[in-house]
N, C-alpha and C positions, 0 to 999 in steps of 0.2 A: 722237618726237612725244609729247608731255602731254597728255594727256585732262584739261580741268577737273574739278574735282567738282561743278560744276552745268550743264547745256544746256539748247537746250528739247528735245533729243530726248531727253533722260529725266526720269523723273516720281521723285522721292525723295520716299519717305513721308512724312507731317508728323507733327511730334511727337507734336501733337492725338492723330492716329490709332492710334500705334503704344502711346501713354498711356491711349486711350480699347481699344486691345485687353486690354492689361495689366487695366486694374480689371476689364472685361467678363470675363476669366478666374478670378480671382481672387472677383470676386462669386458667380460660378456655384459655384464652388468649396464660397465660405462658404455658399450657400445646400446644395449637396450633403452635405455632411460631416453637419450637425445633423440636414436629413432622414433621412439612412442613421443615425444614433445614435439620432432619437427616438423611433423605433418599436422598439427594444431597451431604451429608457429606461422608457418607459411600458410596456411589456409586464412588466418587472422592477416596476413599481410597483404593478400592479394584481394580481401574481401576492403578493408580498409582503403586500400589504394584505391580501388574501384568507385569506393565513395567520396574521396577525397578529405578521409579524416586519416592520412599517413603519420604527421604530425605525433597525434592521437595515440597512435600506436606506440611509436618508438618513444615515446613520452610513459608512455605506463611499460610498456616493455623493460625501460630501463630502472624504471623506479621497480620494479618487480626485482629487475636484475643485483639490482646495490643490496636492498633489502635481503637477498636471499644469500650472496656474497660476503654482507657482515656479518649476519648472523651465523650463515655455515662456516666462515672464520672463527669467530669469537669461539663460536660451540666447541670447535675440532680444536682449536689453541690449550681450549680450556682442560676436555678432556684429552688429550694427547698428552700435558705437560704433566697431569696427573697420574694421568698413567706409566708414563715415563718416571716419574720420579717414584712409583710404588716399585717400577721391577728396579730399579737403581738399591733403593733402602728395603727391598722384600731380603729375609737374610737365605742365605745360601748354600743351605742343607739339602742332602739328599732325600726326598721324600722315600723314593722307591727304600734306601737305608732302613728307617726310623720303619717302614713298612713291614720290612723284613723280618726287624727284630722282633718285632710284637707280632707278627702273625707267627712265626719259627718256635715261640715259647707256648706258643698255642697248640700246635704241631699240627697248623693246615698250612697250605700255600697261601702266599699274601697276593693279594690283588693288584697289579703293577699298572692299572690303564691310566691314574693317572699323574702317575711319572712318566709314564712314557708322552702323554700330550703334555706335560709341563716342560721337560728337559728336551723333548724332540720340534716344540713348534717354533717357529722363528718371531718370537715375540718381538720384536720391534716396529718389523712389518703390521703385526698382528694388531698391535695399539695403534697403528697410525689408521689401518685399516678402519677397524673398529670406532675410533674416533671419528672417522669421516665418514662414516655410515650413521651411526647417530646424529652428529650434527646436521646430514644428509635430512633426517625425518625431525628433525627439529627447524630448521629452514623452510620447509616446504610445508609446515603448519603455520610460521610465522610468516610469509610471503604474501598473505591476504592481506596482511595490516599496513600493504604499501600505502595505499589512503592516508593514514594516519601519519605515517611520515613522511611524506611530502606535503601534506597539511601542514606541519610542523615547521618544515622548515621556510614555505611561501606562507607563512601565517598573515594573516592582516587584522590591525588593530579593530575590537570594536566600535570604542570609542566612546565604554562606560564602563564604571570600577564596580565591584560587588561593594555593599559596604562594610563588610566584616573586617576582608582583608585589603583593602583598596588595591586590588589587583584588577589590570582589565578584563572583561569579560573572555576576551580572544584568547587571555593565559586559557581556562577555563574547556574554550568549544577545540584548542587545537596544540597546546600543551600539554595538558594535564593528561590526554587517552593517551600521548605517545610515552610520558614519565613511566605512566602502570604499565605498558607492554614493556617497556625497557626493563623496570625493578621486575617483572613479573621471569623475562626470560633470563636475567642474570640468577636469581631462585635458581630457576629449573636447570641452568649450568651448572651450579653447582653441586646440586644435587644429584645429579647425573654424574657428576665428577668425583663426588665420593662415594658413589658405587661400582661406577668403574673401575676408579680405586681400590680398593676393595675387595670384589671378586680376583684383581692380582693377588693382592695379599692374601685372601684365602686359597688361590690354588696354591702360592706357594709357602702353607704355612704357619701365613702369620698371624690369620685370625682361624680361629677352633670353636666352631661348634656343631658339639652332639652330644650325647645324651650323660656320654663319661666325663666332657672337658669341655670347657666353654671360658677360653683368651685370647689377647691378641697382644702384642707385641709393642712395646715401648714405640718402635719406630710409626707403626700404626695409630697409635696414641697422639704422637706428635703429629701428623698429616692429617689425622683426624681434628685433631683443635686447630690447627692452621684454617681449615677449612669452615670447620664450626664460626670461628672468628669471621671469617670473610659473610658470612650467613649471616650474622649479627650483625654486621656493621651497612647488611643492605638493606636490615630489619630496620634500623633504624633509624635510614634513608625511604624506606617504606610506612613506618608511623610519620612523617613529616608530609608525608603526602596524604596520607588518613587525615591530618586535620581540616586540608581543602576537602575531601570528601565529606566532611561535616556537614556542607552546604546542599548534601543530597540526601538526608537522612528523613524519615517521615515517621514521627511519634505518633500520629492520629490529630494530631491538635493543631502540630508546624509542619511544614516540607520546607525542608533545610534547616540551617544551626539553629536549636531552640535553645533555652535557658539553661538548661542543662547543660549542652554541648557544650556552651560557651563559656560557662561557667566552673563545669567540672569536667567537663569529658577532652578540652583543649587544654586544659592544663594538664591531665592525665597523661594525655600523648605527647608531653615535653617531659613525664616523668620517664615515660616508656622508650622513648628517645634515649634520653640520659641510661635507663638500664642496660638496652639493649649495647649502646656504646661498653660500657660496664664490661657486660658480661662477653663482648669482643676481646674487649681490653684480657680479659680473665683466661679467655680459649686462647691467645696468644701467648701468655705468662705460661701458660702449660706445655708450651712446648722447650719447656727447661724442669719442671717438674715432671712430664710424663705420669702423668696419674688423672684415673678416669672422674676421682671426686671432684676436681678443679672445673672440666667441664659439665660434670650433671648439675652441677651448682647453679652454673652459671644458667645451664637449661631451665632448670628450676626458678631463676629469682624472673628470668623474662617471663615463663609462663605462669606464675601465679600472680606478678604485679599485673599481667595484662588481664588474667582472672577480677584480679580485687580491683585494680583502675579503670578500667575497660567494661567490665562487666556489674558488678556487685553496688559499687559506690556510684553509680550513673541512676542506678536503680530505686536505690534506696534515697538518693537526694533527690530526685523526680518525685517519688511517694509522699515521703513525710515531710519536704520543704516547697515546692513547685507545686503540685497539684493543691493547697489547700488553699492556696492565691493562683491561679493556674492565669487566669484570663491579666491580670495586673503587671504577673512578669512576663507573661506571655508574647505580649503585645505587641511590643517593637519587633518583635518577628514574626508574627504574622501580619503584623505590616509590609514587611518585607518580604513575605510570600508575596502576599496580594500583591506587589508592587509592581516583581520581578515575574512572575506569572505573566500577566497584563502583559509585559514588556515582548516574554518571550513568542508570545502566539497574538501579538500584534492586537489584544483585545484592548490596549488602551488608545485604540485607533477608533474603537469603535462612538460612535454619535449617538446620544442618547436622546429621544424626543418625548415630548408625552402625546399621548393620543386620545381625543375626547371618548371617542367610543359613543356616539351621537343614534341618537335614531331618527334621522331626518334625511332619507333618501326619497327619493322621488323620480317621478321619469324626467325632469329636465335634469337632474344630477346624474341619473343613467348616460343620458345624451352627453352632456359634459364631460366624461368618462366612457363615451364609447368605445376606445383601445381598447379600454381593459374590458368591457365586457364582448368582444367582438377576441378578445385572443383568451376565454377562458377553457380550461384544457379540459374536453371533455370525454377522451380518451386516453383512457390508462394502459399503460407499456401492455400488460398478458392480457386482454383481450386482443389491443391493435397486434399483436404480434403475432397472436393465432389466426387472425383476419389478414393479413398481411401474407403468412403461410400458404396459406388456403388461395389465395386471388390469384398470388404475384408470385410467387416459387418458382412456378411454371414447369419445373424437371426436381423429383427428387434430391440429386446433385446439388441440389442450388440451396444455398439457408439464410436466414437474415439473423446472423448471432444477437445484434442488439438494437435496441430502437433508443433514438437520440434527439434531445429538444433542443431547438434552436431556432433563431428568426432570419430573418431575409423580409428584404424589399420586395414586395409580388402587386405589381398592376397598383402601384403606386401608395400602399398601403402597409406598413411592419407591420408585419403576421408571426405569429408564433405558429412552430412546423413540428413533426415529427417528421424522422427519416432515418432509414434504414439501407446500409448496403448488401447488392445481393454477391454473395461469397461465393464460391464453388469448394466444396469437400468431397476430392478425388475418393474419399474411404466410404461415400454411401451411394457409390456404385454400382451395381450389380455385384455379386458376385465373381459370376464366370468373366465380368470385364475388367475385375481388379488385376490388369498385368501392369507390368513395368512402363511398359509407352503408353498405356492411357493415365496413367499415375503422374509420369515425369515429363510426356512430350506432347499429348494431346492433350488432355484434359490443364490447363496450365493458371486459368484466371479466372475470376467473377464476373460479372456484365451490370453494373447498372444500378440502381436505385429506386428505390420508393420515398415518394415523400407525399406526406396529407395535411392539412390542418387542422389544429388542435380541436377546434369545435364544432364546424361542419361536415353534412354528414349525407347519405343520398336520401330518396322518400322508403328506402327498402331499411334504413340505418346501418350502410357502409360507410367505411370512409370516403370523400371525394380524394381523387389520387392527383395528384399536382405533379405527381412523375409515375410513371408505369410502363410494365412490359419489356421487353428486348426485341430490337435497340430501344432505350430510353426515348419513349414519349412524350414533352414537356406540353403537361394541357395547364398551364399556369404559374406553373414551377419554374424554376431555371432551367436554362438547357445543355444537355452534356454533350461534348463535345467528344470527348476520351471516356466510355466508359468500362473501359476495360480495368481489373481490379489485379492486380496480383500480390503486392501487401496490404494484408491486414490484420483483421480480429483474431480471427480463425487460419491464415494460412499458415502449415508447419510445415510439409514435405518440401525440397527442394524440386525445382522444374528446370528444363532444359529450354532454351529460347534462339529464337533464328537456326533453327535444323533443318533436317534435309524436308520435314513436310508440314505443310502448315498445322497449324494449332484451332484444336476447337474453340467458336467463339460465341453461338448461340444457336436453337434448335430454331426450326424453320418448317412449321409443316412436319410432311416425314422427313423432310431431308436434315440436313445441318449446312450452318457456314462457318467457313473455315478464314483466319484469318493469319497476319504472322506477325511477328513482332516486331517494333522499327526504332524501342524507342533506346536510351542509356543504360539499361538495369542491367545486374549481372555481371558476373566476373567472365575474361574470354578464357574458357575450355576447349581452344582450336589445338592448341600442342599435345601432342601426346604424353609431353611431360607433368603437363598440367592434369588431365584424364586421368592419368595413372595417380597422381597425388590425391584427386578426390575420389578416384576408385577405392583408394585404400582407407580415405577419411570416412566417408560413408560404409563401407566395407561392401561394396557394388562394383560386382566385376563385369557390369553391365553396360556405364558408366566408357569402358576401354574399346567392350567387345559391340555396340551400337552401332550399327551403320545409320543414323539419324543424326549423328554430332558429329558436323562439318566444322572446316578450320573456322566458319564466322561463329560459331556456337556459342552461345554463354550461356550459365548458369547460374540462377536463382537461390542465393540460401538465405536462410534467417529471413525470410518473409513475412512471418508477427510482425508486427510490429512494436509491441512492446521487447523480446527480444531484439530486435533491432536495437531498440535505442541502450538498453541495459548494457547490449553488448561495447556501443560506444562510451557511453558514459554509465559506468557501474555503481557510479556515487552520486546518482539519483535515486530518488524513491519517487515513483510513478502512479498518478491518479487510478482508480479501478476503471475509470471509465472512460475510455479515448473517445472521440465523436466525427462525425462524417461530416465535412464540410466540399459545398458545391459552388467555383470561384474561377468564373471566367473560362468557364465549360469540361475545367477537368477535377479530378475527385483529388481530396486530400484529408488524413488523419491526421485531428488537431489532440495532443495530448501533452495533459500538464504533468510540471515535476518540481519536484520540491525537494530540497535542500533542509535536512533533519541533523539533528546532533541531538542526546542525549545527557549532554555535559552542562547545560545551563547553570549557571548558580539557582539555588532556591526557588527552583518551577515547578510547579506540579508534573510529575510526566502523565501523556496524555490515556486515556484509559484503553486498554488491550492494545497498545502502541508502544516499540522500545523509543521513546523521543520525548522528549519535555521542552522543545524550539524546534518551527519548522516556520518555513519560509515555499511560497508559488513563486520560485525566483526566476524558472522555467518554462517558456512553451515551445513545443515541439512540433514541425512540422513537415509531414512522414508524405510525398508523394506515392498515391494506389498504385500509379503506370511504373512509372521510372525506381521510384526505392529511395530516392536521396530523403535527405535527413538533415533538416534545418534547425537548428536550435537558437534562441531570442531570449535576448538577456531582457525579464521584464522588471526586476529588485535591484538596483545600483547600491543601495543602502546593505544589502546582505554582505557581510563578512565572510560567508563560507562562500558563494559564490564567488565573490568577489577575489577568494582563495583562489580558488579553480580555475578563473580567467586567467589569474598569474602563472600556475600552472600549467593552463592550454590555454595560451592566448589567442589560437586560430581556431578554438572551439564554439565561442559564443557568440552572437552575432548582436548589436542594438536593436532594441525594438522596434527602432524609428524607419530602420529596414525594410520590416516585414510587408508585403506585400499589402496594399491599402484598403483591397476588398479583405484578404484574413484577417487585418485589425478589426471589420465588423463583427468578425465571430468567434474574436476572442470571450470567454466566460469564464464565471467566478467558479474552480472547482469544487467538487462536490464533498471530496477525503478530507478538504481543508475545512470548508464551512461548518462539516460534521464537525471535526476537532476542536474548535473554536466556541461549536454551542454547547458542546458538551461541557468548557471547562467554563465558556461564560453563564451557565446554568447557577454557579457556585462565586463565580470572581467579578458579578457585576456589583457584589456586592465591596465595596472599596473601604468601609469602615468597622474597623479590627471588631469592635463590639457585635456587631451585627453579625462577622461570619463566625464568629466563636460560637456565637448560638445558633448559626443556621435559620436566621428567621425569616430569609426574605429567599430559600432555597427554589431553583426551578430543574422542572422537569421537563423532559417531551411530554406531547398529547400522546394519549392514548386512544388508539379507534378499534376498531373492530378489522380482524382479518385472521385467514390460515386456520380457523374456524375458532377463533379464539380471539386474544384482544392482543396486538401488536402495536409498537410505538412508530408514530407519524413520522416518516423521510421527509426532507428539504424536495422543493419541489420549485420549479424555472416557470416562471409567467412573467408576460409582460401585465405592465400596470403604471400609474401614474402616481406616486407621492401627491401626499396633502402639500398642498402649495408648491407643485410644481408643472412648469406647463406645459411638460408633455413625458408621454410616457415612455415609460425602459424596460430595458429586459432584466428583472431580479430572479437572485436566487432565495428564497425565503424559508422562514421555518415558526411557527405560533410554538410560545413557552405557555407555560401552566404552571402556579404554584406546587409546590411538594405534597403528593397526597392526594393531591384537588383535580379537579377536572375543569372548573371557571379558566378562560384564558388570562395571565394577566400582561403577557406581554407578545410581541413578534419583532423577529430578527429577520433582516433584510441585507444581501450583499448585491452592490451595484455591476452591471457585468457591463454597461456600456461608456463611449470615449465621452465625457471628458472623467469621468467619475467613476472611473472603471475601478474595481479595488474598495472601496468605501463600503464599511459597513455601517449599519444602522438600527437602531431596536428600538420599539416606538413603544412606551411603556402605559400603561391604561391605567386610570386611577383606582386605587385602592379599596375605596369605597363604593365601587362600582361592580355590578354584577354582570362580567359577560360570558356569554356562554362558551366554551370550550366545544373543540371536537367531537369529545365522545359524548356530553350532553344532548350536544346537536343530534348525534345518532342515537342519541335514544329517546329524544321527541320524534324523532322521523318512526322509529321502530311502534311507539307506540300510538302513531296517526292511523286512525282505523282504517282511512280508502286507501293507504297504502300498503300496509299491512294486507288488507282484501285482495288488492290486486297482485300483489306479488304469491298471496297464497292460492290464488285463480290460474297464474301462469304454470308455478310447480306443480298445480295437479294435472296441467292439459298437457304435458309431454314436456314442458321446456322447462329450462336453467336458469334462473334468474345468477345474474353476476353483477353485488357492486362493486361501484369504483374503491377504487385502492386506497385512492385519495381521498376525504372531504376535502376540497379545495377552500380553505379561507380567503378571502378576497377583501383587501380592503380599498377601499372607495370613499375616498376624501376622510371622514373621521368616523364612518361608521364599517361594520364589518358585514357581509354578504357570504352565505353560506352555498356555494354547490357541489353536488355530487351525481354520475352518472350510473343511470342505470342498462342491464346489457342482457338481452334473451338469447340465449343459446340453443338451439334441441339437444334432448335429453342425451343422441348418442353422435352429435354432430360436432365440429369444430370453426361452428363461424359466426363469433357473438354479435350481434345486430344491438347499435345504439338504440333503444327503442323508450326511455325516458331520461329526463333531465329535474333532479330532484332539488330544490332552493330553498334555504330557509335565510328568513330575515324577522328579526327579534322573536317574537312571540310563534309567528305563522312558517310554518311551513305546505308547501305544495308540490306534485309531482305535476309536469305535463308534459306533451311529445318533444316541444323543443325548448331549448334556454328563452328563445323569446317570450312564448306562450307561458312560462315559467314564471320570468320575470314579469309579467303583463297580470295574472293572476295573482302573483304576489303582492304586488302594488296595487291593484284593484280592489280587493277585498277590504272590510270595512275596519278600519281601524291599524292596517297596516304600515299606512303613509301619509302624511296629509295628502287632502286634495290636491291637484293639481291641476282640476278646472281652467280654463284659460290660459293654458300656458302657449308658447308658440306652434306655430303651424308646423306640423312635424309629427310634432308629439302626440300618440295613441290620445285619441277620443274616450272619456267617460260618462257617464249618463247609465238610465233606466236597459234606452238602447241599445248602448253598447253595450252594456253586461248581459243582455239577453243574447246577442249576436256570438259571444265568446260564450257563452254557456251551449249554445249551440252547438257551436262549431267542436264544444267539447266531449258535446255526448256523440257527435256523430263521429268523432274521432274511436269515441267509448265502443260505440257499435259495431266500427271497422274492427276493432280489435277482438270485442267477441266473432264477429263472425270468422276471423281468419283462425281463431282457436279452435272453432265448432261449437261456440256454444250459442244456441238456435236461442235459447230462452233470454239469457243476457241482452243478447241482439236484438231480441224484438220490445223489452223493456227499455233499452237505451234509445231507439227508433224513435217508439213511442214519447217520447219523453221529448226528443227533439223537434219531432210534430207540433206538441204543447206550446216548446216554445215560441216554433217560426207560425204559430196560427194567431199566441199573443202577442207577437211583435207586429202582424198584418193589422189586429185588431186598433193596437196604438199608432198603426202609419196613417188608416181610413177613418180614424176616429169614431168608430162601431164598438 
């Protein structure tokens, strides 16, 4: 029996209807989509304008906008015309018929659902629809890569040729990413496009499969090799740009084109070229033959030449002809690693010096180099930070996220400083106080800072504080004038400013003071049109219904700082560590940015880093009170910046700008110097024979830490270069042979004017034996008084904590070892500097302070030459004097037994220093 496809016992939808649900979706749709973007559009509009980077905005808005325009054209052109031209050529049978017949010979009812959506939907609609909903989600994955092309199109020359292809670099950093997004998204149009395709012709048809019958139709045949063809012919506008990718390839041996590449694998890809043309040419001839052999063929000859071309023969001529002369043919390319390496990460900047490695220090050489030993850093970030905690918090609420090295001018002296600002974090609150108005209107800002210096300490072993307390106290320090904080580290919640009641600003006793805000920050939230917008953005319906946000109101968002600046320019990559600078009484975060590409010809890329060329073309400069956002063009030579500026020309500011007191506290960053020693551990080596074997390979030091052995961080001291006459602020870092623990070199980057930028690595002679870091600690580890004494402290209750650091210290041509040490109680949180441990060549010693350190150091017999007669100044030695300091050592010795409790200690150290001061009487009175 055949069931019609029309009775009265059933109702079939009418077109009308199912055309009138269609738009009804589709409208909602378009009404959704703009809603859900315009309150991120406008919120981005009003926050920009506020800071005066509008520009900025409509600058990337629109590059967003063209991006997302061409590409959802091309997409929907693409799929649309194909779609269209499948229901044009799908042929024109009745399915629900052919249905009929063969379920009626069955003698079930045949299945009509779908004939009825093929013959009842209004396909035209349907494919335009559908096209522009794909392209829809294909635009709005392709809309990040605006970068990329507006790079492309404000390109700037580098203004060097690779030498493979003697193309400029600039092809390379802002051509070539935007060639592969292009080939990449015309692929995926078309590939979407013959399945779009596709699913027409099988609803209606023309392609069959299941398990009885598996065809498709001549016409499908034909629009499928059209298609195929076009596939091919982008294939092989695709291997054309594979062969500049040659220049990124890493056998183990070369990073970029090696002998092979160049040899067999570039010629390959002009084979592959040629095929894939080929095999275009062939998908198009088929659409006069209609047959599916024409184009498997054609699939076939691309994929098994790019098999044997591409793959097999690269292989096999690397093995048996390349590797058995590897280093001969090698060569020239890995000269050109080494070359373009150097190039890219600015290591052939760097100054190589040799350095004696001398043992002739002395106190009038101390003297001579007082800076540097008067700024050596004798407190490490997790103790001072737990002490800092503990002192200066002063309210739960309050935290100091990071501690930050820097110098300043103090009482006429460059001092190297630690400093810290104090944040406030509304979320460690009380509980029962976490509401909305202490979140958003009262609680709003931080207050102030700490700052100490790096090696002095009080007689209890705290830090001396150079700034302390709320309000900021300057007992030596700068003085702050504004210290009120509200971007920074740590701020993420938004806050509401100038409302109806003042704002907490610091505890006082039991009371509090309250303060209100007077300064530029903030967007104004007085309209209620505006309220409502960030009601809805936030999704805070508290925001409308607040009687505390009066028409002067404004509100705080994106207060990080790092946010902040991301949100302005998104085409930076940003230091880990931004830092608190104190300039002309108000606070400000200084944070560097760097300009990366990943496209270099033949660079190594950097390790756990997508980049292989980066550039500090950037500094940033984030006002705590206000918000605004300074950026300082420090690289004129950078090409990608250089891009940018063309771009946003009202974004960069010169250097020469910058405020005269923050030029002082400009520094060398940390992300970069890291980057730099890591690849200059491998690339200082510049002669192809040497890195082919790795003979002259460096590593980090290794020290001790985390209860295990950790590799040494770069670390900011001031100090004075051999031969120069006065001292700077470096950022430094000691190398170590591969394997080894002897130092044999250290890397130095200069962070002050005029020589700000310059790096340097002062290399030690080869045949010379110096001691490395972790040697150092393990002559200190195996010094039996200090071993004694640190195993005396652990049993009496307390914590002994070393420094993080051994500090290497160089001092004209010879190296000076220190390290601090720190007592904690067992279940307390406030580590007390309580030694200073020094080693120099042979000797090492512990004593209370650096001086006392360095004074036993150089006293000892054999440590130093004499220095007898030296100028008036300089510590006295003799019989005397070393009885006077032996003295003065045990009675130090005995202080510290008795504060331990230990009675027996105490009265043996006493004792001992009785001996002394009874023989020193006996040689005064001549008795």
């Amino acid at each position: 029996m055949t069931i019609g496809i029309t009775g009265p016992e059933r109702k079939v939808p009418r077109q009308s209807a199912v055309a009138g649900l269609i738009v009804a979706a589709v409208a909602i749709g378009i009404f959704l989509i703009p809603l859900w973007l315009a309150s991120d559009v406008l919120v981005d509009w009003l926050w920009f304008s506020s800071i005066g980077y509008l520009q900025v905005f409509w600058t990337t808005i629109g590059a967003k906008a063209v991006v997302f325009l061409a590409v959802w054209t091309g997409t929907a052109v693409s799929l649309w015309l194909n779609g269209w031209l499948a229901l044009r050529l799908a042929r024109r049978r009745s399915t629900q018929v052919v249905a009929a017949t063969m379920w009626s010979a069955a003698g079930n009812p045949p299945p009509d659902l779908l004939a009825l959506v093929r013959d009842r939907m209004p396909w035209p609609r349907l494919i335009a629809g559908g096209a522009a909903l794909l392209a829809l989600l294909v635009a709005a994955a392709e809309v990040g890569n605006w970068g990329v092309f507006v790079q492309f199109v404000y390109q700037v020359p580098y203004g060097a040729d690779d030498p493979l292809y003697n193309k400029d670099i600039g092809f390379y950093l802002f051509s070539l990413p935007a060639y592969i997004l292009i080939k990449n998204w015309m692929m995926l149009a078309i590939v979407l496009s013959a399945l779009f395709a596709a699913a027409i012709y099988w609803v209606h048809g023309d392609i069959e499969y299941d398990v009885r019958r598996r065809s498709m139709s001549s016409t499908v045949i034909a629009h499928g090799s059209a298609l195929l063809g076009l596939f091919f012919a982008v294939k092989a506008w695709s291997y054309g740009l594979d062969r500049y990718l040659l220049l990124y390839g890493d056998n183990g041996v070369v990073v970029g084109a090696s002998y092979t590449d160049v040899h067999v694998g570039l010629p390959a890809l002009w084979l592959m070229i040629g095929l894939s043309v080929i095999a275009a040419l062939a998908a198009w001839a088929n659409l006069r033959v209609r047959t599916y052999r024409l184009p498997a063929a054609a699939f076939l000859l691309v994929v098994i030449g790019s098999f044997v071309l591409s793959g097999v023969l690269p292989v096999l001529f690397r093995q048996f002809f390349v590797k058995p002369s590897e280093l001969e043919l090698e060569r020239p390319y890995i000269e050109r690693n080494i070359a373009l390496t150097r190039q890219a990460y600015n290591l052939d900047q760097i100054a190589a010096k040799p350095f004696a490695a001398e043992q002739k220090l002395s106190f009038k050489t101390l003297e001579a180099n007082k800076a540097t030993i008067d700024n050596i850093r004798l407190w490490d970030w997790l103790p001072l930070s737990d002490t800092y905690a503990q002192l200066q918090e002063i309210r739960t609420y309050y935290k100091f996220h990071d501690l930050d090295v820097d110098r300043y001018w103090l009482d006429g002296s460059y001092q190297s400083v630690m400093l810290s600002a104090r944040e406030l974090r509304p979320s460690l609150l009380p509980p029962n106080a976490q509401t909305w108005v202490n979140r958003h209107v009262l609680f709003t800002h931080g207050n102030g800072a700490v700052m100490s210096p790096v090696t002095r300490k009080s007689t209890e072993g705290l830090p001396l504080l150079y700034l302390r307390d709320i309000p900021p106290v300057a007992d030596g320090g700068p003085k702050i004038h504004e210290p009120r904080i509200y971007y920074g580290e740590r701020s993420d919640n938004y806050v509401i400013v100038k409302g109806s009641t003042p704002e907490f600003d610091y505890p006082k006793g039991k009371d509090n003071v309250y303060a209100a805000y007077d300064g530029s920050g903030g967007v104004p939230i007085g309209a209620m049109v505006w309220r409502g917008l960030f009601a809805y953005y936030f999704n805070d319906p508290n925001l409308l219904l607040s009687s505390y946000v009066t028409a002067d109101s404004r509100i705080m968002i994106r207060r990080n700082i790092g946010e902040r600046v991301r949100t302005i320019a998104p085409f930076l990559r940003l230091d880990h560590d931004p830092y608190l600078v104190i300039s002309n009484g108000r606070m400000f975060w200084m944070q560097d940015a760097y300009t990366v590409s990943s496209y270099f010809p033949s660079a190594q890329p950097a390790q756990d880093q997508d980049l292989n060329y980066i550039r500090n073309s950037v500094k940033v400069i984030i006002d705590a009170y206000n918000g605004t956002v300074d950026f300082y063009l420090m690289d004129t030579g950078d090409p990608v910046v250089a891009t940018y500026q063309r771009i946003f020309p009202n974004l960069f500011k010169p250097f020469s700008v910058m405020p005269a007191d923050m030029q002082k506290h400009i520094r060398y960053p940390e992300d970069l110097f890291l980057i730099q020693a890591q690849l200059y551990q491998a690339y200082h080596m510049e002669a192809a024979d040497v890195f082919y074997n790795r003979e002259d390979l460096w590593q980090f030091p290794r020290q001790p830490g985390g209860g295990g052995v950790a590799t040494m961080a770069p670390y900011y001291i001031i100090m004075r270069l051999p031969g120069e006459p006065q001292a700077e602020f470096f950022l430094m870092l000691p190398m170590v042979p591969s394997r080894r623990d002897n130092m044999i070199a250290w890397l130095a980057a200069r962070c002050d004017a005029p020589d700000y930028g310059k790096l340097i690595v002062y290399e030690f002679p080869k045949e010379k034996l110096v001691y490395g870091p972790f040697q150092i600690e393990a002559r200190i580890n195996q010094s039996t008084e200090i071993s004694q004494q640190i195993t005396l402290w652990n049993q009496m209750g307390s914590r002994v904590i070393r420094g993080a650091n051994l500090l290497v210290i160089p001092i004209e041509n010879s190296i000076l070892y220190v390290t601090p040490l720190y007592l904690r109680a067992e279940h307390g949180h406030l580590p007390e500097l309580k030694r200073v441990i020094a080693a120099y060549g042979e000797h090492v010693v512990m004593k209370e302070t650096l001086d006392e350190a360095l004074s036993a150091l150089f006293t000892e017999p054999g440590a130093a030459p004499s220095i007898a007669g030296t100028k008036e100044g300089v510590p006295a030695t003799g019989p005397a004097a070393n009885q006077a300091r032996q003295a003065l050592d045990r009675y130090n010795q005995a202080v510290e037994r008795l504060k331990s409790g230990d009675w027996k200690g105490f009265g043996t150290q006493f004792d001992a220093m009785r001996e002394l001061l009874e023989e020193m009487n006996r040689r005064s009175t001549g008795h």
